[in-house]
GUTOR-309448 format. One line per field, with one value per residue (C-alpha): residue number from 1; residue in three letters; x negated, y, z negated. Coordinates in nm, 4 decimals. Layout:
! GUTOR-309448
seq: [NUM ...] $
type: [Ala ...] $
x: [X ...] $
y: [Y ...] $
z: [Z ...] $
END
This chain:
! GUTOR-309448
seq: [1 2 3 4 5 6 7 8 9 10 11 12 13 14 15 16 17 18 19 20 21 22 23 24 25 26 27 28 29 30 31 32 33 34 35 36 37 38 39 40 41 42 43 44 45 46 47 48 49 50 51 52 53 54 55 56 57 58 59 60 61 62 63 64 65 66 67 68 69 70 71 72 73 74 75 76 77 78 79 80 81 82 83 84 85 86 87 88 89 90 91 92 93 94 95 96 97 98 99 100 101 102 103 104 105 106 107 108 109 110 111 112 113 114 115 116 117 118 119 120] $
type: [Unk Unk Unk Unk Unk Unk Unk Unk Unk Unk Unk Unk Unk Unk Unk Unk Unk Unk Unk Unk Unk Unk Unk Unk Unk Unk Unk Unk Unk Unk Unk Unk Unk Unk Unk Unk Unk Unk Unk Unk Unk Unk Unk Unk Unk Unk Unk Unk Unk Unk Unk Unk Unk Unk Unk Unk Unk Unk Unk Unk Unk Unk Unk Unk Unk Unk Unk Unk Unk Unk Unk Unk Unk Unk Unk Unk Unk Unk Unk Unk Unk Unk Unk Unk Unk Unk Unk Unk Unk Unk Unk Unk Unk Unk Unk Unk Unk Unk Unk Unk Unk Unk Unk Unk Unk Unk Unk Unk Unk Unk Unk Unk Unk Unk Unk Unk Unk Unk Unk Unk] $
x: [-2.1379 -1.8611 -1.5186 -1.4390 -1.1446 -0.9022 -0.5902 -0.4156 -0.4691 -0.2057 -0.2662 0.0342 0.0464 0.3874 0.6841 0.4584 0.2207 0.1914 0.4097 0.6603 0.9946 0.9610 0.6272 0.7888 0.8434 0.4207 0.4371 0.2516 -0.0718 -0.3826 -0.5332 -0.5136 -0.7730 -0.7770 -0.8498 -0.8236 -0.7362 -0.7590 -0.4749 -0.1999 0.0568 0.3882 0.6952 1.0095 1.3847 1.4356 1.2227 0.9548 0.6240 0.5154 0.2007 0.1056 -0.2188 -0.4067 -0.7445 -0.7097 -0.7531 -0.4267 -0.4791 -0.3198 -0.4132 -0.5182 -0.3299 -0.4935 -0.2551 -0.3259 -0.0356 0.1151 0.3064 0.4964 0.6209 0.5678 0.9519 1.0980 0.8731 0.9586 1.3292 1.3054 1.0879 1.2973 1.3553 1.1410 0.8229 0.6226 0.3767 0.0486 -0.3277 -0.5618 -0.8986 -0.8948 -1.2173 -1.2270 -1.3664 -1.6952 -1.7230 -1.5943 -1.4358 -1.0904 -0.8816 -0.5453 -0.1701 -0.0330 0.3518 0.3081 0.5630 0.4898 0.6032 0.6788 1.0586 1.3101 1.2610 0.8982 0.6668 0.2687 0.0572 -0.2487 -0.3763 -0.3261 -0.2094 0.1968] $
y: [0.3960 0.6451 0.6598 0.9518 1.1284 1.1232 1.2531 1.2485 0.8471 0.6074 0.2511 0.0301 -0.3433 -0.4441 -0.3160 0.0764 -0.0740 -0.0285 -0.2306 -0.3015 -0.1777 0.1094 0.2612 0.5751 0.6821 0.7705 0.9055 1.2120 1.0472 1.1504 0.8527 0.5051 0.1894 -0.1661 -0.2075 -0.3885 -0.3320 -0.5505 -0.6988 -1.0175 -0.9749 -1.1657 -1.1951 -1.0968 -1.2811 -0.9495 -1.0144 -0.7984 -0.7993 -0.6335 -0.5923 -0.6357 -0.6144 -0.8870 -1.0541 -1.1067 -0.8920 -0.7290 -0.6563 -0.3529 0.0022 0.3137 0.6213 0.9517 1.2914 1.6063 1.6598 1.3386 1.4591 1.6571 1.2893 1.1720 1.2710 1.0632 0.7631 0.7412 0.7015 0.4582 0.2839 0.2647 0.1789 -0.1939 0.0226 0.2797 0.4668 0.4396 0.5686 0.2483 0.1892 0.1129 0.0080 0.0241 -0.2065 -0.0404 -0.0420 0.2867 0.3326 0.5969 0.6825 0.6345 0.6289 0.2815 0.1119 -0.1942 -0.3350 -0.3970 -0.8133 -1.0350 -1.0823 -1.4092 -1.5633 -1.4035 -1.6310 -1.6141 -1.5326 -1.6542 -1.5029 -1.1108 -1.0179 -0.9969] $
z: [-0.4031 -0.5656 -0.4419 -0.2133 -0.3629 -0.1120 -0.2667 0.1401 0.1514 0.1131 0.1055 0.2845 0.2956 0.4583 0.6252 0.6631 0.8176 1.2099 1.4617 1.1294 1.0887 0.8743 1.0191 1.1383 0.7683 0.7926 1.1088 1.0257 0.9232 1.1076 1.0930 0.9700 0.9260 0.7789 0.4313 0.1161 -0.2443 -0.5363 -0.6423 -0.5917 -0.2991 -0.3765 -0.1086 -0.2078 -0.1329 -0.0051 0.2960 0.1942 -0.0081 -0.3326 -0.4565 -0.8529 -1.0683 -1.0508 -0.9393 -0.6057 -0.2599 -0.0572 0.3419 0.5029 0.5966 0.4766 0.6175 0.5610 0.6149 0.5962 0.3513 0.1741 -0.0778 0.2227 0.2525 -0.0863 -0.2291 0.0962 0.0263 -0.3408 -0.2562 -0.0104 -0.2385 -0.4834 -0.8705 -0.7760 -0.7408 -0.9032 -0.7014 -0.8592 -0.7714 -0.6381 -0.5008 -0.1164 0.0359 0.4588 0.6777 0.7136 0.2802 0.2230 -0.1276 -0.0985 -0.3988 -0.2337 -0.3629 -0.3104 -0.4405 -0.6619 -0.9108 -1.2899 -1.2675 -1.0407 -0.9663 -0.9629 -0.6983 -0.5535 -0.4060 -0.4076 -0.1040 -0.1088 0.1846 0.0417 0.4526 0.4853] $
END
């Protein structure tokens, strides 16, 4: 099955995510579901994850908008110089494939930790 090009979708895995601190910064998406995309998740010192290319799968949720990049300017800043906002592959529970925007980070930092598990 082809991947539905979704270029609303953004794919969060930690503090975005609902019932986390910094939720309210997607506020405006229309909906959002569980999903996965491939990759490692790593925690930072920071108390925070970060997700980087690799072989492995990263739980979190796919929020759809009927305008992201409305947003998109405000996310990049609080995201920071750490990240780099790249396109990704999310899949939803029920196996649909979304082209999505999602924040990873080119190497894993001093003082990051593995997690196995790929949920934050």
């Amino acid at each position: 099955m082809a991947a539905t090009v979704t270029p609303n979708a953004l794919f969060v895995y930690g503090t975005l995510m609902r019932d986390r601190s910094n939720h309210a910064r997607i506020q405006l998406a229309i909906r959002i579901e569980p999903a996965t995309v491939r990759g490692l998740l790593v925690g930072l010192p920071e108390g925070y994850p970060a997700l980087i290319d690799g072989e492995g799968i990263v739980h979190g949720e796919l929020a759809f908008f009927d305008d992201l990049g409305a947003i998109l300017p405000d996310l990049d800043e609080y995201e920071g110089a750490l990240y780099r906002r790249i396109r990704c592959e999310a899949t939803t529970r029920d196996g649909e494939r979304h082209q999505a925007w999602v924040y990873a980070i080119a190497a894993i930092p001093s003082g990051a930790w593995p997690i196995p598990s790929g949920r934050w």
